[in-house]
C-alpha positions, 0 to 999 in steps of 0.5 A, a space after each residue: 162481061 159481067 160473070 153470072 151463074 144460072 140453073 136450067 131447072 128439071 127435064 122438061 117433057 112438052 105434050 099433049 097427055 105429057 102426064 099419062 107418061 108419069 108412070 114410066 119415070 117414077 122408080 119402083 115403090 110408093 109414091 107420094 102424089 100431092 094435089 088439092 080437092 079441087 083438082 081431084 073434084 074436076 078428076 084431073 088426076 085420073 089419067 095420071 094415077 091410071 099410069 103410076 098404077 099400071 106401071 106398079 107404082 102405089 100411089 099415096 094421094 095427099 088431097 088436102 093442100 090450100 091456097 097459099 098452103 100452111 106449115 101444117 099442111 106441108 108437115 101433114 103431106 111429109 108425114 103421109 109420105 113416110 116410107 115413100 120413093 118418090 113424089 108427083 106434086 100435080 096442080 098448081 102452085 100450091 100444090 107443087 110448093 108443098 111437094 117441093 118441100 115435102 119431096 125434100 124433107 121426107 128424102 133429107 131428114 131435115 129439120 124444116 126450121 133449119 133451111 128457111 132462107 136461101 140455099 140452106 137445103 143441102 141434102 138430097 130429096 126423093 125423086 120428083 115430078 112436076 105437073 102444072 095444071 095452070 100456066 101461071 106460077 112456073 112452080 115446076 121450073 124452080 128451086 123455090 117453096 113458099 109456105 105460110 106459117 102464121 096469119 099472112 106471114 110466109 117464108 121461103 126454102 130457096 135451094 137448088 136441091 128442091 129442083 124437080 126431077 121431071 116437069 111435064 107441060 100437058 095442055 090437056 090439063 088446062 083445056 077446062 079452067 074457067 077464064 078467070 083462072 087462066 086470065 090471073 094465072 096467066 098474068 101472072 107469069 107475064 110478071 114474073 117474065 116482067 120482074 125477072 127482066 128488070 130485077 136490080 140482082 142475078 140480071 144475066 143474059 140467059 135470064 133476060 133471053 128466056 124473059 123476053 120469049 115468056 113474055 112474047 108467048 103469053 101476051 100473044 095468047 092470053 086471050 086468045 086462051 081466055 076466049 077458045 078456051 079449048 085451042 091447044 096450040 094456045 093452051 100449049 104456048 101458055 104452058 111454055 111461057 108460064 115454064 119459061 118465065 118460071 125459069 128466068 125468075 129462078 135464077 133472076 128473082 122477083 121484086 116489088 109487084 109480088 111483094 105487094 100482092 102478097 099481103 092482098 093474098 094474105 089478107 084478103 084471100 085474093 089469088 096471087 096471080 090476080 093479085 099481082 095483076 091488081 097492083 102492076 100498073 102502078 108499081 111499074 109506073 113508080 119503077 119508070 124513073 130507074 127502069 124506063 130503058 128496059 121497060 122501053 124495050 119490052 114495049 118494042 119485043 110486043 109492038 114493033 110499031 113502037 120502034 119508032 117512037 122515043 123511049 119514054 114513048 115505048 115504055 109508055 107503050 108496054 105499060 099501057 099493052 099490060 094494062 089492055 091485056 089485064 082489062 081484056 081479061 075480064 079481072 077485077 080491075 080495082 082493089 075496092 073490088 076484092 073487098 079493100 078500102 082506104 082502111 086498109 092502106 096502112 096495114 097493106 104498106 106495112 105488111 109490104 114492107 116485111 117483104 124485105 128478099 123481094 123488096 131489094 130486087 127492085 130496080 127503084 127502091 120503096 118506102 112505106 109510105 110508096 107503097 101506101 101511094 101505089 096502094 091507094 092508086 090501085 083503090 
């Protein structure tokens, strides 16, 4: 058997109004509570603050996290939090990536240029809870903060000392997200599941197991969440699926449908989840050649009646499952559609290519000039 390593991730609590429980797990003193302006706006946080405050605990709220959130952004959370015990990163992944870090910075004294990379974060961080408000990202599940730091270049801290604490899976958070950001976010996840299970490095058994049950939780509940947007036992299974890719990808990393997608959220502003759904077909159809075995036995995890069929047949099958979810979803099926045009393929195929941790997980290898292809085939 081939040797492999994996982490589990933070302790998990799974419930219906999980986060009115925040109060009772974070210690005693200030408590730092990075969220974003739209998730204040929509008073998401209320029940939450209410149960740090009866429980004595000050809370700190740093409001101020965008998408894809900066350098500054991440220094100004760390400087709020000065003086603070703990962390509650609450939203979505943004938010979550910057309290990641923050979490990390305020309890290590780091310097912040100094652990880019992987598991260059060796110190100990304040305790810290996780709270997604959209099954997407899984950010509560892994070691990993995304962060950008100059136009659309990101970098990464990737180290088992940015684990949460706790990560608290409330469906009642997401009952009221519009269908577009359940449909992306959810999507996005199914990659990250997708990815994860067809990686070329940290491929392992547990990984491969917890890929396959994100995968069969989110397409079974996509739209059926997209559609009765208030049934929690969807809303739940998503959550769940979202966590458990979130772990897979943890410990078997992503490849080239993320590293494609970036630069559309770099610049054109695009969310990530629908990001990566813009470019999936395509990359998972350049993929076929090296993968088709795997992708032939995902085709078979969500359609049983594929089991008869050859393999090249079953990996047909799985792509063309992703992609009636993705028009099911009512998402922008074309890049034309999110302001890119023909243009823009050369910048688009040369930012790809800076991708190089994500690029090398891939299970065919892509040039510039692939990737200029995918990205006009997605025009």
């Amino acid at each position: 058997m081939k040797a492999y390593e994996f982490i589990y991730g933070p302790k998990l609590i799974a419930a219906a109004g999980a986060s009115r429980r925040l109060g009772e797990l974070m210690p005693p003193g200030r408590c730092l509570f990075v969220t974003d302006a739209q998730v204040r706006g929509l008073d998401l946080a209320r029940d939450a603050l209410e149960s740090l405050e009866a429980s004595g605990i000050e809370t700190v709220v740093f409001d101020a996290v965008e998408a894809d959130p900066s350098r500054d952004t991440l220094l100004a959370a760390v400087e709020a939090g000065r003086g603070c015990s703990s962390v509650v990163g609450f939203g979505g992944g943004s938010p979550m990536d910057v309290a990641k870090l923050a979490a990390y910075l305020i309890g290590s004294g780091d310097d912040l240029e100094a652990i880019w990379g992987v598991g260059k974060a060796t110190g100990e961080g304040l305790p810290l809870a996780l709270v997604p408000t959209t099954a997407g990202t899984g950010s509560e599940a892994t070691p990993v903060s995304v962060i950008t730091v100059g136009g659309s270049v990101k970098l990464a801290v990737n180290s088992p000392a940015l684990l949460a604490r706790w990560a608290l899976l409330d469906a009642e958070l997401t009952v009221g997200l519009p269908r577009h950001v359940t449909a992306a976010t959810g999507i996005d996840a199914m990659v990250h599941a997708i990815e994860a299970y067809t990686t070329a490095h940290k491929k392992n058994p547990i990984s491969d197991l917890l890929a396959r049950e994100a995968l069969k939780l989110l397409s079974a509940n996509l739209i059926r969440a997209c559609d009765e947007p208030r049934d929690l036992d969807a809303r739940s299974n998503m959550l769940l699926g979202a966590h458990l890719a979130g772990v897979a990808f943890a410990n078997a990393p992503v490849a080239a449908v993320h590293a494609l997608a970036y630069p559309l959220g770099g610049h054109f502003h695009v969310p990530h989840g629908l990001s990566n759904a813009l470019v999936l077909e395509q990359v998972l159809g350049h993929n076929m050649p090296a993968a088709m075995a795997l992708y032939a036995e995902l085709g078979t995890l969500l359609d049983p009646s594929l089991g008869s069929e050859g393999q090249q047949a079953q990996a047909s099958g799985f792509v063309a499952l992703m992609s009636d979810l993705f028009r099911r979803s009512g998402l922008p099926q074309r890049l034309r559609e999110v302001g890119v045009t023909a243009a823009h393929l050369d910048l688009l195929a040369a930012e790809a290519m800076k991708q190089e941790r994500l690029l090398v997980n891939n299970p065919r290898p892509i040039s510039e000039a692939d990737a200029r292809r995918l990205y006009e085939a997605a025009l």
